[in-house]
C-alpha positions in Angstrom: 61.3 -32.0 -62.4 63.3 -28.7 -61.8 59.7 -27.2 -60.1 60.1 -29.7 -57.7 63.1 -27.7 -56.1 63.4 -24.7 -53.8 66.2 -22.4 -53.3 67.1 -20.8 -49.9 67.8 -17.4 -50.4 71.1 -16.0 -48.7 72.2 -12.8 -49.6 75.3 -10.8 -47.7 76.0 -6.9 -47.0 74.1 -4.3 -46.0 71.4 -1.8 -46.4 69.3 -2.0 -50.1 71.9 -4.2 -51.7 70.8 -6.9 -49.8 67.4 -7.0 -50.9 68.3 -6.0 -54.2 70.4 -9.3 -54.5 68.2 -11.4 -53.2 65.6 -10.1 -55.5 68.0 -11.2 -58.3 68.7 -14.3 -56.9 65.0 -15.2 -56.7 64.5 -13.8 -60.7 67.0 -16.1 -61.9 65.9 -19.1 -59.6 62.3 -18.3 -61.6 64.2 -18.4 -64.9 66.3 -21.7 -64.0 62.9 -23.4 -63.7 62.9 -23.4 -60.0 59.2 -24.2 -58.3 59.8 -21.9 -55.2 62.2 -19.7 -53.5 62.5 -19.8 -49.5 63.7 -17.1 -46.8 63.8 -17.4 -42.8 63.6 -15.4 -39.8 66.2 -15.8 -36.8 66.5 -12.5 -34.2 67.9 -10.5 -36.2 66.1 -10.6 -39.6 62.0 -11.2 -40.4 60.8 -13.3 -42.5 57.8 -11.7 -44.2 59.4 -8.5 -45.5 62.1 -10.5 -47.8 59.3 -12.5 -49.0 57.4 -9.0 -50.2 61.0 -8.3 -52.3 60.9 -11.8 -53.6 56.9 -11.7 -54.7 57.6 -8.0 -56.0 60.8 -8.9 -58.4 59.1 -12.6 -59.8 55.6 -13.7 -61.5 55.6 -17.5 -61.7 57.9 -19.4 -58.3 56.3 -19.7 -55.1 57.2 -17.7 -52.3 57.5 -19.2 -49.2 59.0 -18.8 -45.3 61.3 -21.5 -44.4 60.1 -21.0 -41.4 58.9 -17.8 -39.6 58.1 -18.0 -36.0 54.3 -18.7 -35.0 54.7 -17.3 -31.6 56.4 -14.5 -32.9 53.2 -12.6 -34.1 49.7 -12.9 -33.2 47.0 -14.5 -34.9 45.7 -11.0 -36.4 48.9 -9.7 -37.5 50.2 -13.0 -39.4 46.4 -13.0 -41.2 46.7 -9.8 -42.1 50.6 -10.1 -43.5 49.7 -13.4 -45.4 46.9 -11.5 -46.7 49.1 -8.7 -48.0 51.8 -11.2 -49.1 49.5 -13.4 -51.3 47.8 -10.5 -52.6 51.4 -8.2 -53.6 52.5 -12.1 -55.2 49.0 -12.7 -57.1 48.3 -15.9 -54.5 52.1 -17.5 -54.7 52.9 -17.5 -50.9 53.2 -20.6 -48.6 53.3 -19.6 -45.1 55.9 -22.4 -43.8 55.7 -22.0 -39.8 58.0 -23.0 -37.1 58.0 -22.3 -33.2 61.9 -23.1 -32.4 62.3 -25.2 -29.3 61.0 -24.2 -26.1 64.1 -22.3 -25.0 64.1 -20.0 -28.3 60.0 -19.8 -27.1 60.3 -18.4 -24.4 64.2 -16.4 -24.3 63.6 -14.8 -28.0 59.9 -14.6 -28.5 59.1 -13.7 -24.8 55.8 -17.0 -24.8 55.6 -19.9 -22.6 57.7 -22.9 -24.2 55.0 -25.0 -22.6 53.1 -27.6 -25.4 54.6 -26.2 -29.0 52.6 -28.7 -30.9 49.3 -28.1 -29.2 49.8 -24.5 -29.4 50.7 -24.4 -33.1 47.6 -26.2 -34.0 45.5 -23.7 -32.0 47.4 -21.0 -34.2 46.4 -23.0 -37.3 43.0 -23.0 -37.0 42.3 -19.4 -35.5 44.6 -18.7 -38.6 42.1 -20.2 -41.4 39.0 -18.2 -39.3 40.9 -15.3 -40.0 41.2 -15.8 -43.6 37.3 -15.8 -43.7 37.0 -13.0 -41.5 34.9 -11.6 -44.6 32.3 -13.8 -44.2 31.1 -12.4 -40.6 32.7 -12.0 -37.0 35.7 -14.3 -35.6 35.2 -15.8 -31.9 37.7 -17.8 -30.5 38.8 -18.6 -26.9 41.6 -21.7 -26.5 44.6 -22.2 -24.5 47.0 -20.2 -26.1 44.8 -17.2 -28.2 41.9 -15.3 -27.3 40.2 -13.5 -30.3 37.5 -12.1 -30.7 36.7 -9.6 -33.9 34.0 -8.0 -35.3 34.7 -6.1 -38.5 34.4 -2.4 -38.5 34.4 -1.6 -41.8 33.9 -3.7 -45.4 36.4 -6.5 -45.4 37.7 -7.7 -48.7 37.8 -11.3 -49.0 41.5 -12.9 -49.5 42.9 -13.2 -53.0 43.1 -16.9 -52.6 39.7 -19.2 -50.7 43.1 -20.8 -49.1 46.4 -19.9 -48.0 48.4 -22.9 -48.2 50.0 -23.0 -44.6 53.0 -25.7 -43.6 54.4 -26.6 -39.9 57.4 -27.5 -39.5 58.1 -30.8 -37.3 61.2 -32.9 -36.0 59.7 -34.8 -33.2 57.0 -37.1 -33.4 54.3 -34.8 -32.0 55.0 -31.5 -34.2 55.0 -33.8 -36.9 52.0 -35.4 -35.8 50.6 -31.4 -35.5 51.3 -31.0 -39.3 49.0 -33.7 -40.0 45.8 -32.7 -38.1 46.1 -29.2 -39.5 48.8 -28.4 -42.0 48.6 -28.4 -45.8 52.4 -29.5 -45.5 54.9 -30.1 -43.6 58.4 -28.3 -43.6 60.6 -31.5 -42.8 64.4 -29.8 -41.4 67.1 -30.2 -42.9 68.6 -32.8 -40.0 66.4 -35.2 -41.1 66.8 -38.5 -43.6 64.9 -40.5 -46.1 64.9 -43.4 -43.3 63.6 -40.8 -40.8 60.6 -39.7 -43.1 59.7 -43.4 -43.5 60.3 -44.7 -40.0 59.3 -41.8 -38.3 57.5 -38.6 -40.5 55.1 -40.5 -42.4 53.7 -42.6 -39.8 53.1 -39.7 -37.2 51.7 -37.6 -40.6 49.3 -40.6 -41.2 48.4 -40.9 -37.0 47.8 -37.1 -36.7 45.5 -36.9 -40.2 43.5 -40.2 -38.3 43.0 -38.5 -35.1 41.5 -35.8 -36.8 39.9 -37.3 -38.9 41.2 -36.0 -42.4 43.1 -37.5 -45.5 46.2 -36.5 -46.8 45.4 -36.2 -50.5 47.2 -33.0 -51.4 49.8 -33.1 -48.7 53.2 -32.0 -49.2 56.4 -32.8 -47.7 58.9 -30.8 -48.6 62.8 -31.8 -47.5 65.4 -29.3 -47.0 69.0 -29.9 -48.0 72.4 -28.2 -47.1 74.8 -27.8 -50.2 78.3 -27.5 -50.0 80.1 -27.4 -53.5 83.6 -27.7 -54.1 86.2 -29.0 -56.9 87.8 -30.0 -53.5 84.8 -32.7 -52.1 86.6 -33.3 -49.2 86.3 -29.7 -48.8 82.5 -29.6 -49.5 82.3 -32.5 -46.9 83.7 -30.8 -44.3 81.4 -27.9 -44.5 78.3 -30.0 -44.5 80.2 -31.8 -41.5 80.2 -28.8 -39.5 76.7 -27.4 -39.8 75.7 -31.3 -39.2 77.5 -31.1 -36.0 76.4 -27.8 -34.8 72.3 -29.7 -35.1 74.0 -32.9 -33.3 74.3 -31.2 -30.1 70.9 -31.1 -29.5 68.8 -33.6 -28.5 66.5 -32.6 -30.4 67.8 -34.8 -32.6 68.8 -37.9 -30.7 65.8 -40.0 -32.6 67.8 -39.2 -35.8 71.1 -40.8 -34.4 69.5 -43.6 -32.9 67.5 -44.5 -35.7 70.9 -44.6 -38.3 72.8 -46.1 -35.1 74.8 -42.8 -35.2 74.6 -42.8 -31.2 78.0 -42.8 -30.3 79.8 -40.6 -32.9 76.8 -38.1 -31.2 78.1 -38.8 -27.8 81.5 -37.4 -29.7 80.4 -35.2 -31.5 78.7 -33.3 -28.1 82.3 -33.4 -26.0 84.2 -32.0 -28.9 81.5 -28.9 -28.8 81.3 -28.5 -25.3 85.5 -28.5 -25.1 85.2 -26.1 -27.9 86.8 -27.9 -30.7 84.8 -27.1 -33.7 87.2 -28.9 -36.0 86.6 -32.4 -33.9 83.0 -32.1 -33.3 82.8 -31.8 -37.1 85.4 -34.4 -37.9 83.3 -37.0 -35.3 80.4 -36.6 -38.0 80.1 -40.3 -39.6 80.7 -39.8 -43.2 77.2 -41.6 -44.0 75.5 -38.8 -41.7 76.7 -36.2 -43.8 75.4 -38.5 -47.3 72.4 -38.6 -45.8 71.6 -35.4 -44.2 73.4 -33.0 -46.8 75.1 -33.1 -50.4 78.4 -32.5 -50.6 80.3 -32.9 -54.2 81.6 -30.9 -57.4 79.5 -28.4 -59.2 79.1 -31.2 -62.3 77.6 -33.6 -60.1 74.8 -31.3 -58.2 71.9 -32.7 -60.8 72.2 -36.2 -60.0 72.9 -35.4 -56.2 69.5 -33.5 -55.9 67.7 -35.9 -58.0 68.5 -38.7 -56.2 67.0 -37.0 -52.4 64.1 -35.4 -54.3 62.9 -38.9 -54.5 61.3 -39.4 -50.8 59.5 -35.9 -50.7 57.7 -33.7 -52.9 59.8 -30.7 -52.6 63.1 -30.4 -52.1 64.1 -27.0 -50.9 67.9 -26.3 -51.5 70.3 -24.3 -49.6 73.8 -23.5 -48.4 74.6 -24.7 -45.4 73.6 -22.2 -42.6 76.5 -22.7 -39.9 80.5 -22.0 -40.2 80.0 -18.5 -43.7 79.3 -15.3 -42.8 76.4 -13.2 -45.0 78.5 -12.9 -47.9 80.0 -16.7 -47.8 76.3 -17.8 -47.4 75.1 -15.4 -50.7 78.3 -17.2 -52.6 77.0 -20.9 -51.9 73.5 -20.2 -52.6 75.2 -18.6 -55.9 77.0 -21.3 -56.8 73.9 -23.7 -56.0 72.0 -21.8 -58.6 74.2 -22.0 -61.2 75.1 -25.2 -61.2 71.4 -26.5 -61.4 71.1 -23.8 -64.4 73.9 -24.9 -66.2 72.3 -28.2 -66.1 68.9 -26.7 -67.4 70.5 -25.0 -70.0 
């Protein structure tokens, strides 16, 4: 069941090291058994050039991005990079694609915040013309993209007939996106087996109706933060603290209201905006941060991961992203790795 998992990447320092660790990370994650390997973008690191180093230094594990930011190329350029990307990996990448909330939209990636879902569905489908762009010209005029490209010279076709591409969703109507277009979605980590039931699968299901499509194939892939200490308390509090860093949003409001988690939010929120980090995390209800993240001893990560791998169909693992620097973050994702090896060995 071990290919059903995905490991995060996090590697710390500076300069080649960086890459050369996270090519061994991703080597050994292939050797563990693993069925991908993940990396992200934020405003200081891309997402596609890691996933080159991961595709170049493994054979089997898919390589995916967890997410990158649609809005944060165009059309052309994110064809021509998956092209390159499945191509270097021998067709192993799944481009997993995100476009931040509105205020990210529009303060880091310079685009209108206005209708994300609508917009990434327009990107989705100007991006599978693109992959075809062999087969003759690409015209497209929507809301958000403009194309229109006549090849100039012979144009391959892609290594792959399909690029598996995945959206990632928290409210009802990115989610809803996924299903009209995605091959997947990329479910966040601030979000619960009760959510995907309640919420996730029924707005998958609606947006696959609307456009008339079925979800044979689908994937749902859950992300989980791991803290691991001999010390669980220890481990709880860290998964506490990323947990409350997401609660502040309310992005996420659905999520507390659903588990009835409203008011230890309402907490939660003062202790941030006072600036007390250590209440904000201590106001997170200890059945949020079960739910949410996994937080226990090395020995008991198996049965931990097993147990949430049951309500999706990958389950992509990694430290938890708030409260280590680089080199903290590299240690965790090390210390996820080998206690899942251990286990396979």
């Amino acid at each position: 069941m071990r290919e059903q998992y995905g490991l995060t990447i996090f590697t710390g320092g500076r300069g080649p090291r960086r890459f050369r660790a996270a090519a061994d990370l991703a080597r050994r994650a292939e050797a563990a058994g693993f069925g991908a390997v993940w990396t992200g973008e934020l405003y200081n690191r891309s997402a596609t050039v890691p996933m080159a180093v991961l595709g170049a230094a493994t054979e089997r594990v898919a390589i995916g991005s967890n997410i990158a930011y649609g809005v944060g190329r165009s059309p052309l350029i994110w064809a021509a990079e998956a092209r390159d990307l499945d191509e270097l990996t021998g067709g192993r990448i799944i481009l997993g694609l995100g476009n931040g909330t509105s205020g990210m939209m529009e303060n880091w990636l310079s685009t209108s915040g206005e209708s994300p879902a609508v917009r990434m569905e327009e990107l989705v489908t100007v991006l599978r013309a693109l992959w075809t762009l062999h087969e003759g010209p690409v015209h497209h005029d929507g809301r958000f993209y403009r194309l229109h490209l006549a090849p100039t010279a012979e144009t391959p076709a892609p290594f792959r007939d399909h690029l598996p591409i995945w959206t990632a969703g928290v409210g009802a109507r990115m989610v809803r996106a996924a299903g009209r277009v995605a091959d997947g979605l990329v479910a966040h980590p601030m979000t619960t087996a009760a959510y995907l039931a309640e919420v996730v699968r029924p707005e998958l299901e609606r947006g696959a109706a609307d456009a008339g499509r079925s979800l044979d194939g689908f994937v749902v892939k859950g992300t989980r933060m791991v803290a691991l200490d001999d010390d669980e308390e220890a481990a709880r509090r860290r998964v506490a603290f990323a947990i409350a860093q997401y609660a502040a949003s309310r992005v996420y409001d659905r999520l507390f209201a659903l588990h009835g988690w409203d008011a230890a939010q309402q907490r939660i929120r003062a202790a941030v905006k006072a600036g007390d980090p250590v209440a904000a995390a201590a106001a997170v209800p200890d059945a949020a941060i079960d739910a949410i993240g996994i937080a226990c001893r090395a020995a008991d990560l198996p049965a931990r991961v097993a147990a949430h791998a049951e309500h999706v169909d990958h389950l992509d693992l990694c430290a938890p992203p708030w409260g280590l620097d680089p080199d903290g973050l590299e240690d965790a994702t090390e210390q996820i790795l080998a206690a899942l090896t251990r286990a396979h060995v």
